[in-house]
C-alpha positions in Angstrom: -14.6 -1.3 21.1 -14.4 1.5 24.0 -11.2 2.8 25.3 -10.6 2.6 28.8 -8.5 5.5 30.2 -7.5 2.7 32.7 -3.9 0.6 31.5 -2.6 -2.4 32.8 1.2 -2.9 32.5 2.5 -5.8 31.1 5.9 -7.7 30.7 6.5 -9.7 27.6 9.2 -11.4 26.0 9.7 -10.1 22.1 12.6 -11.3 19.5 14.6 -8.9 18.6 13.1 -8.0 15.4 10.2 -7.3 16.8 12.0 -5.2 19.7 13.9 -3.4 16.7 10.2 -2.9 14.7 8.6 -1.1 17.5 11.6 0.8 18.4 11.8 2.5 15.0 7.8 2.9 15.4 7.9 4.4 18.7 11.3 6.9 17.8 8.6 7.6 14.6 5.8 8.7 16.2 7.4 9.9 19.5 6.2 7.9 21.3 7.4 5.6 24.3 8.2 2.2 23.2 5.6 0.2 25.4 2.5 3.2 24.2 3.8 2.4 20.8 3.2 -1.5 21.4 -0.3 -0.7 23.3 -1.2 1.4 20.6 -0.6 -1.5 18.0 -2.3 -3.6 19.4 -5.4 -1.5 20.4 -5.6 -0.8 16.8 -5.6 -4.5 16.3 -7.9 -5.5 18.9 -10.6 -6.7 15.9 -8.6 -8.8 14.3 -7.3 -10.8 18.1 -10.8 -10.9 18.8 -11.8 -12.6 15.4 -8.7 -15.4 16.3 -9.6 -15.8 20.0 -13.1 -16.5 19.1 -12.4 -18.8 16.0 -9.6 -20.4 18.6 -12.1 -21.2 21.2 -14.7 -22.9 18.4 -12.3 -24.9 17.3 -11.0 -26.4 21.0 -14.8 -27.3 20.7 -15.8 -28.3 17.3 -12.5 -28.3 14.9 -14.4 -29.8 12.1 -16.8 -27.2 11.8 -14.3 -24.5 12.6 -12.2 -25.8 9.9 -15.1 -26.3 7.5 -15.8 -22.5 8.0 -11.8 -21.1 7.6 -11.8 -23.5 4.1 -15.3 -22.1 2.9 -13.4 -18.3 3.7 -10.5 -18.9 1.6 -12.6 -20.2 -1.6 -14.7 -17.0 -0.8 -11.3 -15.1 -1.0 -9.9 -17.2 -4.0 -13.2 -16.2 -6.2 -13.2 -12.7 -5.1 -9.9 -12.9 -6.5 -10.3 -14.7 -9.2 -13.0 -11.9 -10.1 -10.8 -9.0 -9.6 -8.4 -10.5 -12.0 -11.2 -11.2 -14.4 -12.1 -7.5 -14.1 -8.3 -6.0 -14.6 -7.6 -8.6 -17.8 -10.4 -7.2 -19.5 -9.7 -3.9 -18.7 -8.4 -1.6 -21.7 -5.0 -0.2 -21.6 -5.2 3.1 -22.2 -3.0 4.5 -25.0 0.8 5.7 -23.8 0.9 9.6 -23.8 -2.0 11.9 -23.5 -3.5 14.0 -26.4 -3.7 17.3 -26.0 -6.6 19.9 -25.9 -5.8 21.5 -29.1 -4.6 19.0 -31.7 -4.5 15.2 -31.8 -0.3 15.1 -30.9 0.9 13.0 -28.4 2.8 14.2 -25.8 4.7 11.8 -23.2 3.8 10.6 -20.0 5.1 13.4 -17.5 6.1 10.8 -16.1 9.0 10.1 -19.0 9.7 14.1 -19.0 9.8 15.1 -15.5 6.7 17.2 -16.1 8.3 18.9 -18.5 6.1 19.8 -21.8 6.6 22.3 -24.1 3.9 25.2 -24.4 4.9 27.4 -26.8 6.0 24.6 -29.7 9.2 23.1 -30.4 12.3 24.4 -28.0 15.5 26.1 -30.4 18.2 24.0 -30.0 21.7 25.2 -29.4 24.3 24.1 -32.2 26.4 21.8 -31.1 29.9 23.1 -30.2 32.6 23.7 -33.0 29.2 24.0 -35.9 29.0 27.1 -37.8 25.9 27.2 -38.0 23.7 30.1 -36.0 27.1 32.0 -36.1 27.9 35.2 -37.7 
């Protein structure tokens, strides 16, 4: 849909999580609290078109309406259905990651902070009071 440089100004009664929703959005994006809310709902102006048109069918045919919105959510329930049936059968692959040169594992960077060894094993440091590594 075209936007209109042209803005109607509205008043409208909110709850006060709302009011506190849009606040934080509008301080967020610097933005004044009733662009934020025009903004929104531009943005949404698809999905309030979708409803005002299924509203309007059903003031004049419900049970066809309501055959169609039951007929959408088995669509949505097999679609679904077949993306579970897709991730189930699915192979995990194997934890860690092999590296280029040899068949080691190595952990998930995620377990390690990124950190990997490149040169080998790391030297540890005796621990205090050992006698070993001194002189």
């Amino acid at each position: 849909m075209e936007e209109t440089t042209e803005r109607v100004r509205l008043t409208i009664s909110v709850s006060p999580e709302v009011h506190a929703t849009f606040v934080r959005l509008a301080k967020a994006s610097g933005l004044s609290l009733s662009r934020a809310m025009g903004d929104w709902l531009s943005d949404t102006i698809d999905a309030a078109n979708f409803t005002a048109e299924k509203v309007e069918q059903a003031r004049a045919a419900p049970k066809i309406v309501m055959r169609e919105m039951h007929a959408y959510a088995l669509g949505l329930a097999d679609e679904t259905g077949a993306l579970l049936d897709r991730v189930r059968s699915h192979k995990a692959p194997p934890v860690g990651k092999r590296s280029a040169t040899g068949g080691e594992l190595f952990p998930p960077p995620s377990n390690t902070g990124g950190k990997v060894p490149h040169g080998g094993a790391q030297k540890r440091r005796p621990p205090a009071g050992s006698s070993k590594g001194r002189r």
